[in-house]
Backbone as numpy.savetxt, mean C-alpha at the origin, in Angstrom:
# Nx Ny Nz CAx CAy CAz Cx Cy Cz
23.41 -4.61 5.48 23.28 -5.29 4.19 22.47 -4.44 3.24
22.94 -4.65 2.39 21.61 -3.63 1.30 21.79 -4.53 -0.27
21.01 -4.50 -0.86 20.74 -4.97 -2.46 20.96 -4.04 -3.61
21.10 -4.60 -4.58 20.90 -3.86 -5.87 20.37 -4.54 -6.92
19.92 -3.98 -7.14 17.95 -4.13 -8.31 17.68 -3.35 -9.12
16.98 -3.86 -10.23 16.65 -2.69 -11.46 15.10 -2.67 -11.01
15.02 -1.74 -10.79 13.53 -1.24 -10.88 12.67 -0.43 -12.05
11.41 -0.93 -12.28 10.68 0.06 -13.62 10.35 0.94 -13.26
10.94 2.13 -13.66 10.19 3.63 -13.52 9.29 3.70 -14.96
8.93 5.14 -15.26 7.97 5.57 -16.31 8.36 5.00 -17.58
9.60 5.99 -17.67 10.22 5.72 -18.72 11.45 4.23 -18.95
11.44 3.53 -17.90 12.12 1.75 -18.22 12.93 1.93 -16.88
13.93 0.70 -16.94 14.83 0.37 -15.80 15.57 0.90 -16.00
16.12 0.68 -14.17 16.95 1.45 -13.65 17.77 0.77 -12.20
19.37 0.56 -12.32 19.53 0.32 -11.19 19.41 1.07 -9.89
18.76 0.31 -8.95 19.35 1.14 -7.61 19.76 0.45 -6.67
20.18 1.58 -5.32 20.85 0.36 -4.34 19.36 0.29 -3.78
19.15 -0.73 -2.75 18.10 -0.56 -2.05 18.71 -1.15 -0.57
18.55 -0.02 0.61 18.93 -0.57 2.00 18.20 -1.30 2.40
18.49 -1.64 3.38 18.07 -2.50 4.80 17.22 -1.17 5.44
16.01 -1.34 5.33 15.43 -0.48 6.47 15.24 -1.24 7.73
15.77 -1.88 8.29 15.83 -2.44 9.61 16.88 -1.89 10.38
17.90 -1.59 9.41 19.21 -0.82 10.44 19.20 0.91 9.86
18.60 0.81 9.39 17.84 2.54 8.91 17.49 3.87 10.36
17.48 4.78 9.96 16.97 5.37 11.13 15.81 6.43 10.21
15.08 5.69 10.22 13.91 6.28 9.33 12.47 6.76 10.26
12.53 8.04 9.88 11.55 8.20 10.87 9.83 8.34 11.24
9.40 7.53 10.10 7.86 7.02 10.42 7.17 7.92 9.68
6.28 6.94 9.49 5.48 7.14 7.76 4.81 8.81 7.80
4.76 9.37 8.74 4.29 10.73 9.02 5.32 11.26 8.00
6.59 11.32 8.17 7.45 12.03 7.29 7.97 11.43 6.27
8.57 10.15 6.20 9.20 9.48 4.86 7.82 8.53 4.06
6.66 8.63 4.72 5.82 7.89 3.80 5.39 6.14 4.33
6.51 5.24 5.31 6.39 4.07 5.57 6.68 3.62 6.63
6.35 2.46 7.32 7.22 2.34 9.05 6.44 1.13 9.49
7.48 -0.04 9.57 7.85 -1.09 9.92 7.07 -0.96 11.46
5.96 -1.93 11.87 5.43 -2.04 12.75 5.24 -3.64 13.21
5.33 -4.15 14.66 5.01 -5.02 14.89 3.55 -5.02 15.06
2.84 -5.99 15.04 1.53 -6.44 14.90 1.21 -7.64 14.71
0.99 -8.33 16.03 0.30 -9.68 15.75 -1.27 -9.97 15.34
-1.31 -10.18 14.57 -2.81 -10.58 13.89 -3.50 -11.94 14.65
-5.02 -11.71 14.77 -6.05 -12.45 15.09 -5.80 -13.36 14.21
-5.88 -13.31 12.91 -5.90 -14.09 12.05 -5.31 -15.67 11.69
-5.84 -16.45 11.55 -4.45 -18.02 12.44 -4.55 -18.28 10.65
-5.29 -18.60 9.53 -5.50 -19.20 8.16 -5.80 -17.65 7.64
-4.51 -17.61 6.77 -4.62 -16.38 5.78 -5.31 -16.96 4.56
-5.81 -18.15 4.46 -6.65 -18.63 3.03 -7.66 -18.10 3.43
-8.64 -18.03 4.78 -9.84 -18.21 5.61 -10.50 -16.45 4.84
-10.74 -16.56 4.00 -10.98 -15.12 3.80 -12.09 -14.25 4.77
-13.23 -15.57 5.08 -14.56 -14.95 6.13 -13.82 -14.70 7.06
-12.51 -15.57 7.84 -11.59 -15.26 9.31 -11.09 -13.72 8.95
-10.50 -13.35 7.93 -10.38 -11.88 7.78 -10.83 -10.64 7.71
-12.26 -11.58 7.13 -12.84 -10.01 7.19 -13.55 -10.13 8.45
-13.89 -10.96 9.46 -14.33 -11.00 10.35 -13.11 -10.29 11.50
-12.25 -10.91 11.39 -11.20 -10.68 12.67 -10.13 -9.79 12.18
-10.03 -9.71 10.85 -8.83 -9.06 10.66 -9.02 -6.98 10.32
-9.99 -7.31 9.69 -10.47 -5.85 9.05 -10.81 -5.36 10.27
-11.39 -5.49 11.73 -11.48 -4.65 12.86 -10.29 -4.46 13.31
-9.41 -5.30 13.32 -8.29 -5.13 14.36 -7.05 -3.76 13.39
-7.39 -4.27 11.63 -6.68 -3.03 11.14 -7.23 -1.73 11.19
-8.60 -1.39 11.60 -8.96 -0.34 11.47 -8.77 0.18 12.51
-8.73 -0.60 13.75 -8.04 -0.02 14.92 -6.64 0.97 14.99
-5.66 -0.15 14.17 -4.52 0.20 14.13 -4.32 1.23 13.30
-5.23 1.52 12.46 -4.84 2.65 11.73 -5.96 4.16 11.82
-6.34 3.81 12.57 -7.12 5.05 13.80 -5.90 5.38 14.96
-5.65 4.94 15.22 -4.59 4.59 16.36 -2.97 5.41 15.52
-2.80 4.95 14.97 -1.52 5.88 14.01 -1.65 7.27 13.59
-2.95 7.06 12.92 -3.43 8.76 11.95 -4.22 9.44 12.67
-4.43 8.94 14.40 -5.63 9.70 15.03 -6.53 10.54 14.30
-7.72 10.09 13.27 -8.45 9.79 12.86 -9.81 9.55 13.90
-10.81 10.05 13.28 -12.08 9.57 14.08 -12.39 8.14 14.06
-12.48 7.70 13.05 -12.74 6.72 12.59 -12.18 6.33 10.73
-11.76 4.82 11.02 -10.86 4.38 9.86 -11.62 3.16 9.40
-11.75 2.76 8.30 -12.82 2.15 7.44 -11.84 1.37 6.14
-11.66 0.04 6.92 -11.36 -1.43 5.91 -12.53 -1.94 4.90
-12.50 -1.79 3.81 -13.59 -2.79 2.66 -13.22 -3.26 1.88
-11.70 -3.57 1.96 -11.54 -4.97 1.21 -10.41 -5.87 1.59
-9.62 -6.40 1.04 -8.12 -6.79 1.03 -7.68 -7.02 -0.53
-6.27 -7.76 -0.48 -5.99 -8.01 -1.88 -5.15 -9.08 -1.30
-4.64 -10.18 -1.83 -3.76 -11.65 -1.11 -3.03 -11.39 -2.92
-1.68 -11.68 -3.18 -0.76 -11.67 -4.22 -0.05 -13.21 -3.63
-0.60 -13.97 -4.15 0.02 -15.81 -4.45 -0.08 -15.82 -5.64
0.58 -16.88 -5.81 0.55 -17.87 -7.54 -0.88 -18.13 -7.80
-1.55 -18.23 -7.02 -3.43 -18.97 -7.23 -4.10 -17.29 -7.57
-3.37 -16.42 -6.71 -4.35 -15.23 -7.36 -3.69 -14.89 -8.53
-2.43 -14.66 -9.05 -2.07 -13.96 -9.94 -1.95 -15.01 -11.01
-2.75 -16.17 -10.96 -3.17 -17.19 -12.27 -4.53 -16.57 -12.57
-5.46 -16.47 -11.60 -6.97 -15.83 -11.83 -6.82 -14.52 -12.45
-5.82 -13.30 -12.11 -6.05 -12.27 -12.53 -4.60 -11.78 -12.77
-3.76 -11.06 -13.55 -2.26 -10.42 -13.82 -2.24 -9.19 -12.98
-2.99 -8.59 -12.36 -3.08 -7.69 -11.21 -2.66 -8.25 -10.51
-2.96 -8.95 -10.02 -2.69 -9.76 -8.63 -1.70 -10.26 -7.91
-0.85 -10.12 -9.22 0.35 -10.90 -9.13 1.38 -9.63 -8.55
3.14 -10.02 -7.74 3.35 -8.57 -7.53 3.65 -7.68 -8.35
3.59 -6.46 -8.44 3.72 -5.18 -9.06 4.97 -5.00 -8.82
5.72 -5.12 -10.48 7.17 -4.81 -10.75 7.39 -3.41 -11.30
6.87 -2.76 -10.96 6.30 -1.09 -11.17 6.53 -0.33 -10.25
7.78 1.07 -10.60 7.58 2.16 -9.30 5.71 2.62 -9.68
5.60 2.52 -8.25 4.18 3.57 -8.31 3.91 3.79 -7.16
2.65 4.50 -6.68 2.08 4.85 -5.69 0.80 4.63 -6.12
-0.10 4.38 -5.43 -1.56 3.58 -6.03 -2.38 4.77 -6.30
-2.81 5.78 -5.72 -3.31 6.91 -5.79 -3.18 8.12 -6.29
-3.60 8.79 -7.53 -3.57 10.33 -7.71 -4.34 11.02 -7.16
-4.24 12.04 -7.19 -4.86 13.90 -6.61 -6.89 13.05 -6.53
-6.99 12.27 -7.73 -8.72 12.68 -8.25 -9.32 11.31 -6.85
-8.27 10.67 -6.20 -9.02 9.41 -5.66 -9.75 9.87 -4.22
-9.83 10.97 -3.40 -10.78 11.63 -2.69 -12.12 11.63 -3.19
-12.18 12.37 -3.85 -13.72 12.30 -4.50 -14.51 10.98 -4.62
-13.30 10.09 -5.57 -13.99 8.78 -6.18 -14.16 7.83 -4.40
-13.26 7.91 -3.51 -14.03 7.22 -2.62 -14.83 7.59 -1.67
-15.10 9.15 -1.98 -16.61 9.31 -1.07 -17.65 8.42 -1.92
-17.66 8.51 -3.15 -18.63 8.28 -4.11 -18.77 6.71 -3.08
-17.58 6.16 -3.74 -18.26 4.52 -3.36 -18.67 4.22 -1.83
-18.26 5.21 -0.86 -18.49 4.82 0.28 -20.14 5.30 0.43
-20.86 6.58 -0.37 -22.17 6.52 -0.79 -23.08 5.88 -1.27
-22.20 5.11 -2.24 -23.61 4.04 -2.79 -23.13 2.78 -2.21
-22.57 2.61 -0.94 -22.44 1.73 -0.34 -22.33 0.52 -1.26
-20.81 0.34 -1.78 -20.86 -0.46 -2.48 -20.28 -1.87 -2.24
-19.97 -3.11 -2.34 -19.80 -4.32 -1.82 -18.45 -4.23 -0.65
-18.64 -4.37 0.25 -17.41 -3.96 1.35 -17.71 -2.74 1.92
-17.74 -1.68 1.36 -17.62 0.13 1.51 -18.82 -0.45 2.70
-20.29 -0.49 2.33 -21.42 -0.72 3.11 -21.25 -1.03 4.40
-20.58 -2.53 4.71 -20.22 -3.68 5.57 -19.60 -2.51 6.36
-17.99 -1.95 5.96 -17.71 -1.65 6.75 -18.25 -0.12 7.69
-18.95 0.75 6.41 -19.90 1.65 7.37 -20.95 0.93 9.00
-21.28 -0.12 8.47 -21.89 -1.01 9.12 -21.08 -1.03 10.63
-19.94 -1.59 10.44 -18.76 -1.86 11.32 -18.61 -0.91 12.16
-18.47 0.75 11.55 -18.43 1.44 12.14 -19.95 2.49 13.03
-20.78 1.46 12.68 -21.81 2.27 13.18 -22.31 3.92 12.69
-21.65 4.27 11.52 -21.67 5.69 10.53 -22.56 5.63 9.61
-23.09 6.71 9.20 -23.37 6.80 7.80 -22.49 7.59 6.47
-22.70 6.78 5.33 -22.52 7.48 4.32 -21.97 9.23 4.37
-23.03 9.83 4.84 -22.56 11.45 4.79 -21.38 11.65 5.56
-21.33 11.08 6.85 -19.37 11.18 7.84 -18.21 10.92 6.58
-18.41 10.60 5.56 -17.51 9.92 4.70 -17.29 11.36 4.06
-18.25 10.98 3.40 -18.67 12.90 2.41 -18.81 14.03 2.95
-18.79 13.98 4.31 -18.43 15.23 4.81 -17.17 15.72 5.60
-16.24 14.69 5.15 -14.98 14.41 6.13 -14.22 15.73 5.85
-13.48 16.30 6.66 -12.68 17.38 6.71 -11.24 17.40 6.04
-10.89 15.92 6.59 -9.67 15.18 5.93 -9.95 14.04 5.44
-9.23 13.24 4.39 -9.12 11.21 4.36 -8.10 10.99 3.87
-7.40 10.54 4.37 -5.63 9.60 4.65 -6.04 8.43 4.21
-5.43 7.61 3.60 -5.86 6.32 2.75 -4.06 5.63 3.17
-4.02 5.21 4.63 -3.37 4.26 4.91 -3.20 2.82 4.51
-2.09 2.51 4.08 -2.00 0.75 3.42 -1.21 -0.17 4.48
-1.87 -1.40 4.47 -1.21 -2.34 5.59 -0.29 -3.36 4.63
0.60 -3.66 4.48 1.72 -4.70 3.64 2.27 -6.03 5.06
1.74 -7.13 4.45 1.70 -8.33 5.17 2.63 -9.23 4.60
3.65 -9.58 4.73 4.06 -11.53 3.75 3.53 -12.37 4.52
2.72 -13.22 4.11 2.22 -14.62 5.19 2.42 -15.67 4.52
3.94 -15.40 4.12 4.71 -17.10 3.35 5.66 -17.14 3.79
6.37 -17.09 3.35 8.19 -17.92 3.73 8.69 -16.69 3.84
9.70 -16.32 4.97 10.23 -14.75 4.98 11.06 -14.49 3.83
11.57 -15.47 3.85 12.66 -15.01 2.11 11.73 -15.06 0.91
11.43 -14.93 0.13 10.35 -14.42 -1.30 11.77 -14.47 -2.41
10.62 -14.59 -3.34 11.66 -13.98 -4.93 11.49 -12.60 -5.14
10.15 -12.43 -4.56 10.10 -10.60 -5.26 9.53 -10.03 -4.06
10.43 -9.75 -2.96 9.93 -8.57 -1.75 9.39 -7.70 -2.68
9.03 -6.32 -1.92 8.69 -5.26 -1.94 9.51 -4.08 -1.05
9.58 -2.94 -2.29 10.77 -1.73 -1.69 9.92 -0.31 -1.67
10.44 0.67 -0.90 9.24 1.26 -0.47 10.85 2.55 -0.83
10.13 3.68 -1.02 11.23 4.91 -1.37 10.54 6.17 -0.45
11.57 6.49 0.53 11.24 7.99 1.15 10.60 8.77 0.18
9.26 9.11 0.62 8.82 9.94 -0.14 9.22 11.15 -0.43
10.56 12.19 1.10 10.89 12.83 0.42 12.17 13.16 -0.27
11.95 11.84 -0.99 13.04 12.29 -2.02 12.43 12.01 -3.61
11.26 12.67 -3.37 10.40 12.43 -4.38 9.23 13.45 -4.47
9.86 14.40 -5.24 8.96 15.71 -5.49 7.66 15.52 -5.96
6.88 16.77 -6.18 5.67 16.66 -7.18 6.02 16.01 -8.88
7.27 16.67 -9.38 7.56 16.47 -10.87 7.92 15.37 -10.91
8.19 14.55 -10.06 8.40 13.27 -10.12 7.46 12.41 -10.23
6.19 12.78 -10.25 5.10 11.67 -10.28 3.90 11.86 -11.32
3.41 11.25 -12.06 2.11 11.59 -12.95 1.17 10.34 -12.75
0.15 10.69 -12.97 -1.48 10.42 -12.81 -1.66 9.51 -14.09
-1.32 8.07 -13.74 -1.88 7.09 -14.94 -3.19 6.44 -14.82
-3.45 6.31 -15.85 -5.17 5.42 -15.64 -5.17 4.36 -15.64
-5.70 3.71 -14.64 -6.13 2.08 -14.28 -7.23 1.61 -14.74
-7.61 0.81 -15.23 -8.91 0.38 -15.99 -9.60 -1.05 -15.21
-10.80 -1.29 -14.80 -10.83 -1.98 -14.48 -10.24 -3.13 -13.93
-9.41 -2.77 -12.41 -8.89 -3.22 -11.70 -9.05 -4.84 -11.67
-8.47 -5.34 -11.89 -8.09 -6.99 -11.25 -9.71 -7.54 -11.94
-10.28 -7.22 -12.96 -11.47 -7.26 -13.21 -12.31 -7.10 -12.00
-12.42 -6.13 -11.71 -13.18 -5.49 -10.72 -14.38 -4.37 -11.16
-14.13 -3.61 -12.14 -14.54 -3.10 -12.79 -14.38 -1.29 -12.29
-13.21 -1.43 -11.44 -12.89 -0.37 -10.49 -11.83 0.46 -11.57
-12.02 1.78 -12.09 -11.36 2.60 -13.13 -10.76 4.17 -11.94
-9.69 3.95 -11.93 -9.12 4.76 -11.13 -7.94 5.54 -11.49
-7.33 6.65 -11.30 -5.92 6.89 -11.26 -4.49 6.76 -10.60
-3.47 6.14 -10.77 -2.48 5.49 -9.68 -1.34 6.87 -10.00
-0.48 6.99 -9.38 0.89 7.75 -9.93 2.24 6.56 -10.23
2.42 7.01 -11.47 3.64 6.61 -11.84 4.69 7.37 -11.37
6.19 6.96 -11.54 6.91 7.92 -10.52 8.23 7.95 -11.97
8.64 8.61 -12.13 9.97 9.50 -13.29 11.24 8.69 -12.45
11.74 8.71 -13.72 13.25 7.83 -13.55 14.01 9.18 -12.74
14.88 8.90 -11.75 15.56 10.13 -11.27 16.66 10.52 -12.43
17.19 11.37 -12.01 18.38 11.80 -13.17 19.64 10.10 -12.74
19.93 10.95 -11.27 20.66 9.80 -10.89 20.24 8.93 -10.19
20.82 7.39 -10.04 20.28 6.46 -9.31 20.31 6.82 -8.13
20.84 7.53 -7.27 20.96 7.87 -5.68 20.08 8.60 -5.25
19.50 9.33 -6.19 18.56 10.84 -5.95 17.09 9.87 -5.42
16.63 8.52 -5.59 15.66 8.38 -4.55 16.32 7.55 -3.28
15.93 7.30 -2.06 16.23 6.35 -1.53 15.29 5.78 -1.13
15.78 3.80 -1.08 15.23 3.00 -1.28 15.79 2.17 -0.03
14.59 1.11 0.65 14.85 0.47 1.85 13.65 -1.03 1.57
14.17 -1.73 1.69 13.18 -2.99 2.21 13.54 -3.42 3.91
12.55 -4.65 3.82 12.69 -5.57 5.46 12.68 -6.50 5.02
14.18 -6.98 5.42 14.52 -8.51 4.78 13.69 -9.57 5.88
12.98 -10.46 4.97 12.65 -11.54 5.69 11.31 -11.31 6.79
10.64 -10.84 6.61 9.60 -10.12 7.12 8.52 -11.02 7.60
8.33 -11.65 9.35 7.68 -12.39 10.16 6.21 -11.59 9.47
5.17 -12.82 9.56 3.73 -12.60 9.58 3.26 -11.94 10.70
4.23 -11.37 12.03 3.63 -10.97 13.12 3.96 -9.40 12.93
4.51 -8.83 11.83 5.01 -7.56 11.30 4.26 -7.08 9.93
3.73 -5.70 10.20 3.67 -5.16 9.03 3.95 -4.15 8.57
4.31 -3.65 7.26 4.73 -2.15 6.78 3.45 -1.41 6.61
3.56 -0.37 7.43 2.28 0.91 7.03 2.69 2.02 6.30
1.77 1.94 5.53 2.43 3.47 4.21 1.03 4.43 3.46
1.32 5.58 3.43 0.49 6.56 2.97 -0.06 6.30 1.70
-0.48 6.48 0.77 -1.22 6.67 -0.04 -2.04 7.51 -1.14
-2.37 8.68 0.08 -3.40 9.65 -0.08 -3.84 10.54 1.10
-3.67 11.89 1.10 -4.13 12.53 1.85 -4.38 13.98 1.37
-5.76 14.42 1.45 -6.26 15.34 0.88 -5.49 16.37 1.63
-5.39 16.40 2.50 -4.91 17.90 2.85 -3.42 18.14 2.64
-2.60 17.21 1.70 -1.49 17.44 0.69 -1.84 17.39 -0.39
-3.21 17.11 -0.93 -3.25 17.19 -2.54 -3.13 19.21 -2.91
-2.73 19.49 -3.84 -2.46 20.10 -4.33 -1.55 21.48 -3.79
-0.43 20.35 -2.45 0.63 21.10 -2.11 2.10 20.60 -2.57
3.32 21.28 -2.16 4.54 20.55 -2.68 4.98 19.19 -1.62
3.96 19.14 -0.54 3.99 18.00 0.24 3.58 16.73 -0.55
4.41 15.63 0.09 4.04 14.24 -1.00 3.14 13.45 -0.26
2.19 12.95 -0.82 0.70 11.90 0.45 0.99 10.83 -0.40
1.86 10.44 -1.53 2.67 9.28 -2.33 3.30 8.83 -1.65
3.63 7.32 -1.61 5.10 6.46 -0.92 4.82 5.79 -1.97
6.14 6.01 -3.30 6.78 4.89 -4.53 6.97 3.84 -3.66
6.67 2.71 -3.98 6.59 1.27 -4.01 6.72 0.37 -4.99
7.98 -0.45 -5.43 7.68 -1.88 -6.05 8.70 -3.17 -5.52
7.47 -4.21 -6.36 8.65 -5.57 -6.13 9.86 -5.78 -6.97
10.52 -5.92 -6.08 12.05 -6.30 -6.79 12.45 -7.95 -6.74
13.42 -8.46 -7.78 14.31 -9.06 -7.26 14.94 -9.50 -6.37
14.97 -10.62 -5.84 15.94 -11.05 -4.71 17.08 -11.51 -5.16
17.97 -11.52 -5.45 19.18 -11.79 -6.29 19.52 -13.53 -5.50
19.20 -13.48 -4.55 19.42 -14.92 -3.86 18.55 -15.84 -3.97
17.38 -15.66 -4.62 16.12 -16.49 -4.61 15.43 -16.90 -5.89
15.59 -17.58 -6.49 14.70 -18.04 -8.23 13.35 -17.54 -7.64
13.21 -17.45 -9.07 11.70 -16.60 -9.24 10.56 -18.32 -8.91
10.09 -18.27 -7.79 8.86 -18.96 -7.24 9.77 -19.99 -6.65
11.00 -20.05 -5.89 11.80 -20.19 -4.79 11.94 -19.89 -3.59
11.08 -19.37 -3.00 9.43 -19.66 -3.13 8.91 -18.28 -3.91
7.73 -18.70 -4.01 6.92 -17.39 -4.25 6.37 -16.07 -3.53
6.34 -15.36 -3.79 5.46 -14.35 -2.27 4.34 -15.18 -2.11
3.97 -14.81 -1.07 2.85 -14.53 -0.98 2.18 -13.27 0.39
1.17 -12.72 0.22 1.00 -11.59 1.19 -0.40 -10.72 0.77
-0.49 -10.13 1.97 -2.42 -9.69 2.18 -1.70 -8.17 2.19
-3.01 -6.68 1.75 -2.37 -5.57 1.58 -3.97 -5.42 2.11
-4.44 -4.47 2.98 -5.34 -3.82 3.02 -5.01 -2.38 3.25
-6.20 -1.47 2.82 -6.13 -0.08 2.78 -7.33 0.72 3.92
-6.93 1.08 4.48 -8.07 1.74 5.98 -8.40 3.24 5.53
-9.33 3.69 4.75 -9.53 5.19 4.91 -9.81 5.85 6.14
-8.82 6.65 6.68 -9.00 7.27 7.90 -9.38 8.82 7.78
-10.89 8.80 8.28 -11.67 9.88 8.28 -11.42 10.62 9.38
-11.55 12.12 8.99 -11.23 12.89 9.51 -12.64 13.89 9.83
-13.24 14.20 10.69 -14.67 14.89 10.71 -14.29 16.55 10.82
């Protein structure tokens, strides 16, 4: 089965097809950027936010030590995208945007915060029994993302994830984020260029996606910044062509594990 969806690139929409990555033979986020993992979570109440960061943020940092063999991998926050968050904040809500969350400059900026130990960053140094300097003195940092639905498997607006390599360097530029979700977090994300043709990226979702499954995808990794290698995986929500918009609604938890490298 596969879909077709207009997606926002830089410059506006664009149709594409988007497959079924379930009958895909895609071969794991090492090379295309993303990869469909089973994973049952501790977690029983995805409202329970203390149950998450208590039970959930160890068990992802496991898992993503465990993937990027990494010394150690470091959860400090989450993000949940429902109707209740994306009434509080228009961030929150899903991102109908090709992008990739990270440019070239976001190494630096999260040694910084993992230094002044800032709300979460601290906790989870804590977690890991480290200090501050293992962060800032890391050799490598991979900025792995965990993608959860913990609502109804069918949604109005999944999320589509694009082989990264079919997505060069010229394909992506460094936009500025401004105070995140009022967070007060000012960062750079990559936007990603309309292809010439619609086929030139390819595109895959997981239809219907159990809470006992999650998608893991790259982000960031210094030791591809400033090669023709991509540490980007383009990501947005699309359309379900079968589902009215809040028929149901998404809903779903995203955490990000920096996996340090000594």
């Amino acid at each position: 089965m596969g879909w077709r969806s207009s997606l926002n690139y830089l410059q506006g929409p664009i149709e594409v097809e988007i497959a079924d990555g379930r009958r895909a033979d895609l071969p794991g986020w090492e090379e295309c950027g993303f990869e469909l993992l089973e994973h049952r979570a501790a977690v029983a109440d995805w409202a329970d936010d203390a149950a998450i960061e208590r039970d959930h943020y160890p068990e992802m940092e496991a898992l993503a030590a465990k993937l990027s063999g990494c010394d150690v991998a470091l959860v400090s926050g989450h993000i949940k995208r429902n109707v209740d968050e994306a009434a509080r904040h228009g961030d929150l809500g899903p991102i109908t945007f090709v992008h990739s969350d990270f440019a070239d400059s976001y190494g630096p900026q999260i040694k910084e915060r993992y230094r002044r130990a800032e709300p979460g960053f601290g906790e989870s140094l804590a977690r890991a029994g480290i200090s501050p300097d293992i962060v800032a003195d890391a050799a490598r940092i991979v900025i792995l993302q965990f993608w959860r639905n913990v609502g109804p498997p069918k949604m109005d607006l999944p999320l589509a994830f694009c082989d990264c390599r079919t997505v060069g360097r010229s394909g992506v530029q460094a936009i500025p984020v401004t105070n995140y979700a009022g967070g007060g977090f000012d960062f750079e994300a990559l936007g990603v260029t309309k292809p010439r043709q619609p086929d030139d990226h390819a595109w895959y979702t997981f239809e219907e996606l159990r809470v006992d499954e999650v998608v893991a995808f790259r982000t960031y990794d210094s030791d591809r910044v400033g090669t023709s290698l991509p540490y980007w995986t383009p990501h947005s929500a699309f359309r379900d062509p079968d589902v009215g918009l809040g028929r149901p609604s998404r809903s779903s938890i995203e955490l990000r594990a920096t996996c340090v490298f000594s």
